[in-house]
Structure formats: structure tokens, C-alpha cells
N, C-alpha and C positions, 0 to 999 in steps of 0.2 A: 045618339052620341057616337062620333068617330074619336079613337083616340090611336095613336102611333109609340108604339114600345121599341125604345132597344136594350140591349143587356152588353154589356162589355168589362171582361178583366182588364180594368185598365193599370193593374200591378205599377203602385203608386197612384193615387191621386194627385199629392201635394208634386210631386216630382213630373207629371204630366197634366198639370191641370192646362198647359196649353191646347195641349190638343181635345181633354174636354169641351175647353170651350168653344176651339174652333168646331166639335160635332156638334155644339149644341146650336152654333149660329148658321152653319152649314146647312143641317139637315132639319134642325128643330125639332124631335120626337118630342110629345107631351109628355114625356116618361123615359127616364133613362136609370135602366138599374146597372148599379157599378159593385164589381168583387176585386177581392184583393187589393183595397184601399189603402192598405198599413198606413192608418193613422186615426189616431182618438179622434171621438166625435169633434170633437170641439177646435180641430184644429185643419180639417176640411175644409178646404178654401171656398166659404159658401158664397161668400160677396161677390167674387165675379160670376160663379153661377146665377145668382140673384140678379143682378141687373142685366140678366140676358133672358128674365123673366123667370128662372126656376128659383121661386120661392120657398118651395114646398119640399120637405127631407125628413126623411125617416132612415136610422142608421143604427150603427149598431158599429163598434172601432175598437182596435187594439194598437199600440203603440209598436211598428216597425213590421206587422209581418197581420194577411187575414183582413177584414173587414168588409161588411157589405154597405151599401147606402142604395136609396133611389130619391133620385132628384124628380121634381115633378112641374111641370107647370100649371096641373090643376091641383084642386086643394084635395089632400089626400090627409088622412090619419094613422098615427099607430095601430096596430092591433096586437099582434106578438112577436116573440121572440123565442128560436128553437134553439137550448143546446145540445143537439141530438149526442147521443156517445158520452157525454158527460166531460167534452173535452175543455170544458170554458175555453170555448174560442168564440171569434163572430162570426160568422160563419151565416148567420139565416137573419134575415126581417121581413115583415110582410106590412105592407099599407093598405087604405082600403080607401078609392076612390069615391066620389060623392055619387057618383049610379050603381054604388053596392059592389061592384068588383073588386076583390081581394089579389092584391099582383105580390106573391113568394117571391123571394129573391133570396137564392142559394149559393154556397162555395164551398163543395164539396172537397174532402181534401183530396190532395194529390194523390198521395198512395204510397212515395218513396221511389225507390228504383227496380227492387224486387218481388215481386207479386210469391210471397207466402207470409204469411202473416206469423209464422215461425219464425222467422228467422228476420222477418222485419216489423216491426210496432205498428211504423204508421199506415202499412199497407191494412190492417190489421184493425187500425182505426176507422179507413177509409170505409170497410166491411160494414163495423157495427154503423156508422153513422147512416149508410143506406138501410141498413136494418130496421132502424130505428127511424127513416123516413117514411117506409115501407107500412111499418105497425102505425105508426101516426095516423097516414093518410088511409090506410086501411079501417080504422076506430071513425074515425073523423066526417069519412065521403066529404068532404068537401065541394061547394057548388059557388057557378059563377065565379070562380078563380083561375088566375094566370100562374101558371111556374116557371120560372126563368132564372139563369144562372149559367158559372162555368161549373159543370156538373162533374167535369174532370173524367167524363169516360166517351168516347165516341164507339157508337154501340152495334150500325151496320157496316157492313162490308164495303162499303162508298164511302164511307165515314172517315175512310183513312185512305192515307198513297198505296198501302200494302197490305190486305189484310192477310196474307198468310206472313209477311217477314214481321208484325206486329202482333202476332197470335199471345205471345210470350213475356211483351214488354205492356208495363202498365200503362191500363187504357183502353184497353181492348182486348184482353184475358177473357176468356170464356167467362170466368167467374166474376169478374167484374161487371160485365154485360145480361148476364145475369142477373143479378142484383138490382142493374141499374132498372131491368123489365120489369122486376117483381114490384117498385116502384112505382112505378107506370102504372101497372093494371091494379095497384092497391085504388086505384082513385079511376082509373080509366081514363087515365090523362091521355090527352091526344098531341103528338107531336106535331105544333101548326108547322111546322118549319119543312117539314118533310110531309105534310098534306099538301101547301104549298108546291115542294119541288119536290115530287113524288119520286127520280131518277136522277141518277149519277153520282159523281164524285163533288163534294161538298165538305171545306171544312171552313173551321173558324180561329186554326191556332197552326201556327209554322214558328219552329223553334228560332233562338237567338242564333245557334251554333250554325247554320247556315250559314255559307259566305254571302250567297244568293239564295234567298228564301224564296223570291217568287221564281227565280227559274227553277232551283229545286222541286220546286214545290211538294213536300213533303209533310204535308195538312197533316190535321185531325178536325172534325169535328165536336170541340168539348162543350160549346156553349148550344145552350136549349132555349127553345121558347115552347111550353105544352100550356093547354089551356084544359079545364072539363068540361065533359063531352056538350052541356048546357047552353055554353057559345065557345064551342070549338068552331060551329060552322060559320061563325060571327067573325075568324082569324083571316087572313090573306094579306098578300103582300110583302110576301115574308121577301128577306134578300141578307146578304154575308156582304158586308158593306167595305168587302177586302182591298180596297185601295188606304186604309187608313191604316194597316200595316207598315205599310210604306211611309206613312209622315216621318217627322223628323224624332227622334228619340221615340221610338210606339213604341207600345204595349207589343210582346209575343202574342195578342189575340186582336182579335177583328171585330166589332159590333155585328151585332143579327138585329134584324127589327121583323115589325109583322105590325099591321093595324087589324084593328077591330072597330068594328061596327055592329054598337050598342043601343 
């Protein structure tokens, strides 16, 4: 079994379900995990997902701000739901397709503007919640599972336009990236994204405040695709599907995809 994943903060569903739909008719992944949905389940615009064949949704919503979903066009089931940090937010769901792989779908928070957790909460939050990923998947080992999300840290030094003028702004703090490793190696998740494209600059998030985002170009990479090491070597394909930045009203982030073969 071949299947095709993408993950994308599409910040709004309801308010850009166009360009949903146009990725979903466009590109077709079997699998599309969506963050920062601000909006209840139940008010996710599934119908014209549905007749574009994703029938299949496991979600997890809050009203105006948060939410994860993954639309699916094979039949997928619940399995859980993390509120790591204890912040009741939606922030995590996980499905489990019909060949036993379990695909995480994360939304790590942002962190604020300030990287101390002194003197800022949610940076503060941002800490425990990888923490608390960390100890999970660390208890857990997890197998035959996908991780995927905007994780909200892009973690090498290609990862960003700058990594010395970003050393200090959230996202790329030493101690963020930190965090985000101990994470990683609680499970030995393997970055397919960057086994794929093993060199260069690579992101998947260019701000609003841009006048010109792509000539700026002033990336990050926040969004992830890791899989366990079991069918990591099963990932390829990966690619930053950065032209859909550019549609008309997008999202500040870009889809990532990667197939496997199962």
C-alpha cells in the first residue's frame, strides 16, 4: 500500500476552505492533516471535502483560535487525543489507518514573542508541552507511526533565512530546539523531510508582514513530517509545496507532503 500525506496550518479552515479544496483536487494526497482550524468540529466544512472524496475526519476543534483535523480519503479511525500541558486546547489527534499506521497530528503552540518563560506564559507553555511530548513518546515507543504537524520550531540551521539573526527570536532559540530533539530521540523519530532533502535552506512558513514574501524570502521551517524508524525507510517524496503560499487569501504556511510505501 502507497499512500501520499500532507500536513498544512491552514489558520482557518472555514475562512480558506477554497484553497483546501483546490489542494485536495490539485494534488489529491490520501491524507491531509490540517492545524490551526479555529473552528468546532462540527462546523468544518466537510461536505465539500466529502465530495471531493475525503470522507474520512478525525478532529479535535475549538471555537475561533487552535484546532487539528485530518481529512482522509481512506478509512481511518480514532484513536486518541493528547492534552499535553494540561492547557485544554486541540492542539493533538491521532487516526489509524486500515494497514495499522497510526498518523499524530500536532500544533505545537507558538511560544509568544519572548523566549523566557519568566517573563512570558505561553513561551512557558510551549516548554511544558514538548515536555510532556517528550515523556509520552519516551513511556510509549511508539511503532509504525507518522508525526506530523506545525511544530512551531524549525530546529537546523537551513531551517531558517538567518540562523545567527534568529538565534534569540522564538523558533529557533537554542532551547527550543533543544526540546524539540529531546522529542525526536524519545521515540527515534526520524525526520522524512530532511532524509528526503538531506541539504539546504528549506522552509514551510513566510510571514504575513512581508510586503513580498517570496522575494523576501525570509522562511522558517515549522512544519514536520517524522515517521518511526520501523517505516521511516518506507518515507520519500517529501517536497514544501511552496507555490500555494502564493494563492489567493493563503495561509502564512505551505503544505509538506512525503509518500510512503506500505
Amino acid at each position: 500500500m502507497s499512500f501520499t500525506l500532507a500536513t498544512w496550518n491552514i489558520n482557518s479552515v472555514r475562512l480558506r476552505e477554497p484553497i483546501v479544496q483546490k489542494l485536495l483536487a490539485d494534488e489529491a494526497p490520501d491524507v491531509l492533516c490540517l492545524q490551526e482550524c479555529k473552528s468546532p468540529v462540527d462546523k468544518i466544512p466537510m461536505e465539500g471535502f466529502a465530495a471531493l472524496g475525503y470522507t474520512h475526519m478525525v478532529a479535535r476543534g475549538q471555537k475561533g483560535y487552535n484546532g487539528v483535523a485530518i481529512l482522509s480519503r481512506l478509512p481511518m479511525k480514532e484513536v486518541v487525543s493528547f492534552d499535553f500541558a494540561g492547557l485544554d486546547h486541540a492542539r493533538h489527534i491521532a487516526g489509524q489507518l486500515d494497514n495499522g499506521v497510526t498518523i499524530h497530528n500536532f500544533y505545537v503552540p507558538a511560544g509568544g514573542d519572548v523566549p523566557d518563560r519568566e517573563v512570558n506564559e505561553k513561551f512557558g507553555q510551549k516548554l511544558d508541552y514538548l515536555t510532556d511530548m517528550r515523556d509520552h513518546f519516551g513511556r510509549e515507543k511508539p511503532q509504525k507511526s507518522i508525526l506530523v504537524g506545525d511544530l512551531n520550531i524549525a530546529p537546523r540551521e537551513d531551517d531558517v533565512w538567518s540562523h545567527k539573526q534568529l538565534l534569540k527570536v522564538v523558533s529557533h532559540t537554542p532551547v527550543e530546539v533543544e526540546a524539540l530533539a529531546q522529542v525526536q530521540d524519545a521515540a527515534n523519530w526520524v525526520d522524512i523531510t530532511r532524509q528526503d532533502i538531506p541539504e539546504g535552506q528549506l522552509y514551510s512558513w513566510w510571514s504575513y508582514r512581508a510586503k513580498d514574501w517570496s522575494a523576501a524570502d525570509k522562511g522558517r521551517r515549522l512544519d514536520h513530517v517524522w515517521a518511526t524508524p520501523d517505516i521511516s525507510n518506507a518515507g520519500h517524496g517529501s517536497r514544501v509545496m511552496r507555490e500555494a503560499r502564493g494563492w489567493e487569501k493563503p495561509s502564512d504556511h505551505a503544505p509538506v507532503f512525503a509518500t510512503f510505501d506500505l
